[in-house]
Structures are given as C-alpha cells and as structure tokens.
N, C-alpha and C positions, 0 to 999 in steps of 0.2 A: 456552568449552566445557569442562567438566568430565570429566577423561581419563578413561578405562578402568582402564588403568597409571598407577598413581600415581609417585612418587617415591620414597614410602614401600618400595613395591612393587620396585623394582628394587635397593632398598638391601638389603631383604627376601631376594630371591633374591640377591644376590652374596652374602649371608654363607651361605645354607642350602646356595649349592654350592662355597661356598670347597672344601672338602676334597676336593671329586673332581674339580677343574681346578687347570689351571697358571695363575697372573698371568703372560703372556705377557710378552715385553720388548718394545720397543720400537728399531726399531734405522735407525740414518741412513745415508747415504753421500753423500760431496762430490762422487765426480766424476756421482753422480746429480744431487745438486743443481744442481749449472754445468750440465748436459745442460738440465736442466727448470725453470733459470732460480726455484727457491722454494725453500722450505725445507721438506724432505719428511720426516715421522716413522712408517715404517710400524709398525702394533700387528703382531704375530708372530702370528696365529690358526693360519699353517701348524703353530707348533711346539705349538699344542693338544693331548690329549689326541683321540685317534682321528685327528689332521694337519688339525681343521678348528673353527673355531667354534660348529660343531652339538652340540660336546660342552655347551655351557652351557643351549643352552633345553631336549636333551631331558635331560638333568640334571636343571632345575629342573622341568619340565611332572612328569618321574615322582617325583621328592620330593613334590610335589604332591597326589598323588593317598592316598585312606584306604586300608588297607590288604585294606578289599574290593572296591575298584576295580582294584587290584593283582591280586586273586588269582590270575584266569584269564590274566595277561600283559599285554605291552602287543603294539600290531599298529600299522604304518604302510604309506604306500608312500612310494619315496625312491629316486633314482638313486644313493645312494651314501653321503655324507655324514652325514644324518641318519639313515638306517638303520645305519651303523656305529656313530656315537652312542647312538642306542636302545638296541640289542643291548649295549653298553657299560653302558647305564644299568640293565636288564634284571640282567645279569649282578651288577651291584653287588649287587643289591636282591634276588638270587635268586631271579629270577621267568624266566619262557618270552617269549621275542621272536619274534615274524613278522612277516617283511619282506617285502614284496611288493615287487621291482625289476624295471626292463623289461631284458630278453635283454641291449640294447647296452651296460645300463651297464660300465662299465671293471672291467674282472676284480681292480684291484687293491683297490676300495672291495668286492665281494663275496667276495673272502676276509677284506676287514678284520671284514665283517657274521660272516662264518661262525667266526673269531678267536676271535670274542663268544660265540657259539653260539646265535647267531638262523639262526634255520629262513628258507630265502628260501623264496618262491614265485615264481617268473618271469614276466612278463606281456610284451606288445606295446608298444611303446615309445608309446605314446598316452594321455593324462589319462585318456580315457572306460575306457579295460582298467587299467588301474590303480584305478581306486577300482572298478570292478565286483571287478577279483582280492580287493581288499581286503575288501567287503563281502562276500565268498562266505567270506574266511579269520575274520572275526569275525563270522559267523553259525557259525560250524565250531565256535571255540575258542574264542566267550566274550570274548575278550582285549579291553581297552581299547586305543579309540584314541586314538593322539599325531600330529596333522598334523604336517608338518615344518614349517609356517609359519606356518598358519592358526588360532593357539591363542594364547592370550592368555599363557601361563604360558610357552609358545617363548620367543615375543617377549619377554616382559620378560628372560626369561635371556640371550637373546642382547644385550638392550642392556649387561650388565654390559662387556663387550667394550670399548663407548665411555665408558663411567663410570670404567675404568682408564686409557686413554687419556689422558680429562682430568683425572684426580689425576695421571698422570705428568709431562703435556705441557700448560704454561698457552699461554693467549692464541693457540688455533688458529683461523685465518680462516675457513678452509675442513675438513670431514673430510669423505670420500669413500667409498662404500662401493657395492659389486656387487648388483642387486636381479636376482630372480629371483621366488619367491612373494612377498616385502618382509616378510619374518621381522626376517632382521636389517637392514634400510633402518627400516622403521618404531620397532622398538626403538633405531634409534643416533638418529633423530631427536627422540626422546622423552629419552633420555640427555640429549641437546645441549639442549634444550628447558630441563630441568631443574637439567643443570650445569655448562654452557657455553652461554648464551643466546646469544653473542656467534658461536659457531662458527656456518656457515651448511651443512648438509648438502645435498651432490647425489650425486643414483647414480649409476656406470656399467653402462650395459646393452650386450649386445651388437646392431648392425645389423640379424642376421639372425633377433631374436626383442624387437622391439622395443617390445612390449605395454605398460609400465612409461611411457614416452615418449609413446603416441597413447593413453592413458588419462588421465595426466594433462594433454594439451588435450583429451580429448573430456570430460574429469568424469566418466567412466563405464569401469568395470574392462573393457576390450579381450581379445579372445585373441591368446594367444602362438603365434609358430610355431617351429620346431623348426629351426633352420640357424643352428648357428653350432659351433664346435669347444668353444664355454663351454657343454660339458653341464651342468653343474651350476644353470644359470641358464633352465633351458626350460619355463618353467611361465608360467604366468599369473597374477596377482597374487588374493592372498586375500581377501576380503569383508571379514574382520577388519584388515587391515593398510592397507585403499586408504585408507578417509578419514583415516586417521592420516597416511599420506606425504602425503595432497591437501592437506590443513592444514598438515605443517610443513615439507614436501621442495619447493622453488621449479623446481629443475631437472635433466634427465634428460639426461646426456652417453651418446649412441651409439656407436661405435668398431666396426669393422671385424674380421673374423677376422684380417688382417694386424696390422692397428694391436693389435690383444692379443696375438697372437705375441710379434712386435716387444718388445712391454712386459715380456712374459714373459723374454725372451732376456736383456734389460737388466738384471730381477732376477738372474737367474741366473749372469749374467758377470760385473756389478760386486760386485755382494752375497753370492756365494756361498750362497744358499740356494735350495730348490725350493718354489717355486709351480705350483701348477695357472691352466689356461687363464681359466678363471672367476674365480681371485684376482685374476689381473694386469687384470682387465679396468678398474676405476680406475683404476689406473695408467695404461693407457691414452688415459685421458679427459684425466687433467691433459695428458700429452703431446698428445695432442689439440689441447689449447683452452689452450697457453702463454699468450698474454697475457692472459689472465682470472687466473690465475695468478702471475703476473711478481711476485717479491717477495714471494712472502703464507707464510705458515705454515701448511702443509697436511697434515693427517693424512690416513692411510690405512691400512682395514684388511685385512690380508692376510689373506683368508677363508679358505686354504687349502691344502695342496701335496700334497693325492694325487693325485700323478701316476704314469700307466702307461707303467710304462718302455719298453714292447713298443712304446709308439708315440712315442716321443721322436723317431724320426727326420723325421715331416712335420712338427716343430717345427723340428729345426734344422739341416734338409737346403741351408739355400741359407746 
C-alpha cells in the first residue's frame, strides 16, 4: 500500500524545520536499566522547544502553508501542548494565533500559549465544544487551521522525533510512544517503517481513556473517554492517523493512572528530569509488561515535561 508520508517526506520536513528545533539527546540510566530488566534509551522531547514534541509538526504543518494561507493566522484547539507550539510557530512567521483550550487545561501550558501571544478562547472540556469554539473562531478571523494531529504535515514532523533516534541509536527492538489523537504514534511508525524496519512500535495508552486499544481490535476509530491524569492523551484518534497505526502499530500497552505516577516518579528520582503524566505513560508500559521486554533494546520518546507545579503534590504525596 502506497503511503501518504513518503520518506522522502519526513526527510523533507526534518531539514525545513531543522532551524526552529533542538535535536534532542538521548539520555540512559543503569539503575533504570537493572529496575526494568532492558536496555532503555529515552529521545528528551521534554527538553523541546515549547517542553514538548509538538514544536516539530506544528513547525512543519505552518512552514507548509503559501503565504496566503498564512495571512489571516493559524487557529486550533489543543489542551496545551500543541497550542503552545502553534502560537510559537505563529510568532516565528509573524502572523496572529488562536487557541481555543478547554477551562481545565493546566495553567502552565496557557501561559506557555499566551508567551507566544496567541489569543486563547476557552471552551468546555469536550471534543464536541472544542471544534464548535473553533469553527465559530475561524469563521471570526479567517485564520487557517492546524489540527494538533489529524494533518498529514503534523504527522510527518513529528515523525522526525523517531528518525533521530534511529541515526542516534542502532539496532532498537522495540520504540515506544504515548498515543493520544496518533499524531506522533502514526508518524514514529512510518519513521520505524522507513528507517529502522527491524524496530517494532507499540503505544502506551492510559486505562482510563482507552480508545487507541478497542479500536485497534474492533478495526474501527472508537471514542475516547476522558479519566486519566494523562491530559495530554484524551482525545480519540484521527481519521488521518488510524489506518496508518492499524497497518504498522501491532500493539497497545494500557497502564493505570498509578502505574504512570509510579513511572513518572522513577523518571524524576533517577534521571533527574521532569516529565509530564502523559510522557511517562510508555514508560509505564515497558514496566508493565517486563518480560516482553527482558533483554531487548528499547527506545522511548519522552513526549514531554510541562508539568504544573501547583499540582505536583497528588503526584508525590505518598
């Protein structure tokens, strides 16, 4: 079957956004290793531009675009992440960003948006008030839209993410990544597909928004529900991105708002760096499912570490 995302394509985008991202490092630790029994190489997405991997698709998606598609702005909705990315990207490019976020998202991803000097609009923490807010803000203002996932020029930017990886890191068994809309699940499987046939990609989802998982056994994009402390991951997967993971993504590890705590804490105590709830959630999975693992060479991309400090304490109250 004849991809969408070529090769060509993702090699495309990693140079057109070289300039306005970091090539993240790559960083290990032993006493993780002995704990989780493999050999673990996390990609640093937390240390990103904007603290998250969304800096590369909507990077690539607005380099993208002619310059009259530009004119009136770009517009999304986005709990956080790739709304700070936009507005980032906005900013470069000199143009007007409007974010439409719902109320809950974490105060620290909507200062990052306002940083930028995208305009938020606030909505109800629900898909359906979200693209209404949205379609009311670009009927308003004209501005083009950038999904946070569901776009083809996302996705191939976010696969750059796994295409460093594997120039950095040979011969990975396994690479692992957080799906949420499968922006970047679908893009690192097309990477791996491309440049490391030999790596096998699985997601971590969380428990409580398990859509990613009863989608791919039922063959048909499932809705998401909204319970798990991985805000970042509460959506339902994109039209654009499903049959790309139903082709190259074999299997979906679930994990527990404990077991990503848990995961979270480990980064943070051994590794001295910060992740968010949604990063650690791979991580979780490998701890999960040790003997699938036992031995193997396994990447993992830290998607992220905007974390609200205001509520650090139900993370690491016990």
């Amino acid at each position: 079957m004849d991809q969408l995302i070529s090769k060509k394509d993702i090699e495309a985008a990693h140079e057109r956004i070289r300039p306005y991202i970091h090539r993240t490092p790559v960083m290990t630790s032993q006493s993780i290793n002995d704990y989780a029994g493999c050999s673990l190489f996390f990609k640093c997405e937390n240390f990103q531009n904007v603290g998250a991997f969304k800096a590369r698709g909507a990077m690539n998606a607005a380099l993208s675009l002619t310059p009259d598609q530009l004119r009136k702005g770009l517009a999304t909705h986005s709990s956080g992440n790739h709304a700070q990315a936009l507005a980032r990207a906005g900013k470069i490019l000199g143009v007007k960003t409007y974010i439409v976020m719902p109320r809950t998202a974490p105060e620290i991803k909507k200062r990052g948006v306002k940083s930028y000097g995208g305009e938020i609009f606030e909505c109800e923490p629900t898909l359906a008030d979200r693209e209404k807010t949205l379609a009311a803000v670009i009927e308003k203002t004209g501005a083009c839209e950038i999904h946070p996932f569901n776009n083809y020029e996302v996705m191939t930017g976010q696969a750059t993410a796994a295409k460093e990886l594997f120039e950095d890191v040979e011969k990975l068994d396994y690479l692992l990544v957080p799906v949420g809309g499968g922006g970047m699940l679908s893009g690192t499987a097309l990477a791996a597909y491309y440049f490391s046939p030999q790596t096998n990609v699985i997601a971590g989802e969380p428990a409580g928004s398990d859509d990613a998982y009863r989608s791919l056994k039922s063959g048909k994009i499932e809705q998401a529900q909204s319970q798990s402390i991985a805000d970042g991951l509460l959506t339902s997967l994109g039209d654009k991105a499903f049959p790309i993971i139903k082709q190259f993504v074999k299997e979906v590890i679930t994990v527990t708002d404990e077991e990503i705590i848990f995961a979270m804490r480990m980064i943070w105590e051994r590794m001295k760096i910060i992740v968010e709830p949604s990063c650690a959630v791979p991580f979780a999975a490998v701890l999960k499912s040790k003997d699938k693992f036992q031995g193997k060479r396994v990447g993992i991309i830290l998607s992220g570490g905007n974390v609200d400090l205001n509520k650090m304490g139900k993370f690491f109250s016990t």
